[in-house]
C-alpha positions in Angstrom: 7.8 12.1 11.1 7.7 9.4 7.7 5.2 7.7 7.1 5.9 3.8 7.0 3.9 0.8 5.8 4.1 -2.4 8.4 3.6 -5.1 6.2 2.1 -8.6 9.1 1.9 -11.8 7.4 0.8 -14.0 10.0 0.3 -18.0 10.1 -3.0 -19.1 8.2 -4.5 -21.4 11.5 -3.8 -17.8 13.7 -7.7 -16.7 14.9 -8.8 -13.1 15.1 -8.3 -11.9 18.2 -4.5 -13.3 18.3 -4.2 -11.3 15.7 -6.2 -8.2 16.4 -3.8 -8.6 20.0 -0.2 -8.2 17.8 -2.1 -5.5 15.7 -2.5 -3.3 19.0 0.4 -4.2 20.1 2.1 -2.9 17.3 0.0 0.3 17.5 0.5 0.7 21.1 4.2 0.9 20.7 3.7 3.5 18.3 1.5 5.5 20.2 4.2 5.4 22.7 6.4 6.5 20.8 4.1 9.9 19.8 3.8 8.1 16.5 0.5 7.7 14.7 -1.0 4.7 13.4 -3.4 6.0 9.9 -4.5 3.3 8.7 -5.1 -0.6 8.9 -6.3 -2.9 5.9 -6.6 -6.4 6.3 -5.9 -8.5 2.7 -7.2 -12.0 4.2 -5.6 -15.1 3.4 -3.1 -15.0 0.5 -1.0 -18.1 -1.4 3.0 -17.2 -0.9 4.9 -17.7 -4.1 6.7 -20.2 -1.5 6.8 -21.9 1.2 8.5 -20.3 4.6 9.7 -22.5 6.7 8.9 -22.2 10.4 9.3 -24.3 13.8 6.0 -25.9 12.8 6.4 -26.5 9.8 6.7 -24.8 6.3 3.3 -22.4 5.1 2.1 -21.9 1.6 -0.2 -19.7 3.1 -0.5 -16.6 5.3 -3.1 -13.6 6.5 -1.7 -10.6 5.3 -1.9 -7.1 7.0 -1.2 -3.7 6.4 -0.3 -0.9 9.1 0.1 2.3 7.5 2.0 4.7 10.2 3.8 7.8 11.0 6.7 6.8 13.3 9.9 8.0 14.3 13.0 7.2 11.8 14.2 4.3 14.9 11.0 2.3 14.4 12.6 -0.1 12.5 14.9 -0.8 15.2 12.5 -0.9 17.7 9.9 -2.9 16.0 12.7 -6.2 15.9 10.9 -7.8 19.0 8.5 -9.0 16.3 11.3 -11.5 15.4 10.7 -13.5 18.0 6.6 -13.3 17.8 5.7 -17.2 17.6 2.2 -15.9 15.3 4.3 -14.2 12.3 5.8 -16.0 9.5 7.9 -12.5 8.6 7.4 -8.8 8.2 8.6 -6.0 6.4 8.6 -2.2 7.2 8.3 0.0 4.1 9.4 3.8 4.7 7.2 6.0 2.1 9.5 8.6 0.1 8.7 12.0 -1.1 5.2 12.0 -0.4 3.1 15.6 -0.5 0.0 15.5 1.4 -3.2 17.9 0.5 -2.0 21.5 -0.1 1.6 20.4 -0.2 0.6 18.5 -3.7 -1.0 21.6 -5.3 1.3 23.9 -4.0 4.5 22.5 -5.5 5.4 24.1 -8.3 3.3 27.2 -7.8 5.3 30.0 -6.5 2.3 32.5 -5.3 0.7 30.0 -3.7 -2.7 29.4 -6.3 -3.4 26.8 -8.3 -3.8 27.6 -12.1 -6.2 25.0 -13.0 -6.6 26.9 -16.3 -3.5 24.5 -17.4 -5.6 22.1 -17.9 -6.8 20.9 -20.8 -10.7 21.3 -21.0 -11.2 18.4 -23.5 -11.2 14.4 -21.9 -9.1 11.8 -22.9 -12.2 9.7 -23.7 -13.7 12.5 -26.6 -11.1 13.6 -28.9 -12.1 15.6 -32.7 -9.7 12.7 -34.1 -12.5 10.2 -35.3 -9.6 8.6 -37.8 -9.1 6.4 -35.3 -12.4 4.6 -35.3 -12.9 4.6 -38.8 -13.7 1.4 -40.9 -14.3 3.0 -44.3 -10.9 1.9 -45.0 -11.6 -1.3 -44.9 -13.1 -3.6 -47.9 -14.9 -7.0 -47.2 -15.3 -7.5 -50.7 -11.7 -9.1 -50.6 -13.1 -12.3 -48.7 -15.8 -13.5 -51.4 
């Protein structure tokens, strides 16, 4: 199964529980489906870049939400009932591509199955023998007398 990101931006005025409801709702159906729901993150109230116009009005402002899910490829499809829900001002379903989890990661290129982790460079980014860089020998404030 992918793994898919269910991107809720509900209404601003739209309390907690209302919201925790469509959340479970959402999850429910996946479950259903013998999907499962990984993770949920909340982002608060954000500013839109515009204004979306709805049946009550237009919104400059929404309470953003994150589902992160693995569903069957027809979730899309099956998720459209949330067109008609009265609490969202839209949402978007992002399908995740190419992703390696744990072992899958190290193992990629790796033939034998072991990670050489000799590869790697022992030195860090952050102390390098090059102290050119920093140097301000070069640089003569007698000029500016």
């Amino acid at each position: 199964m992918p793994l898919y990101d269910c991107m809720l931006m509900l209404k601003p005025h739209v309390r907690k529980e209302a919201l925790m409801d469509l959340v479970a709702r959402v999850g429910k159906h996946v479950y259903s489906r013998n999907g499962v729901v990984t993770g949920i993150k909340s982002f608060g109230t954000v500013q839109l870049g515009y204004g979306i116009k709805k049946l009550d009005g237009r919104h400059y402002q929404g309470q953003l939400m994150q589902m992160t899910m693995m569903a069957t490829p027809n979730i899309n499809k099956e998720l459209h009932y949330l067109n008609k829900e009265d609490r969202l001002l839209l949402w978007l379903l992002v399908k995740h591509r190419d992703v390696k989890f744990g072992l899958e990661f190290m193992d990629e290129d790796d033939e034998d199955g072991g990670v050489d982790f000799s590869e790697f460079p022992r030195d860090s980014i952050f102390y390098s023998d090059d102290s050119d860089d920093f140097d301000d020998s070069s640089h003569d404030d007698d000029d500016f007398d």
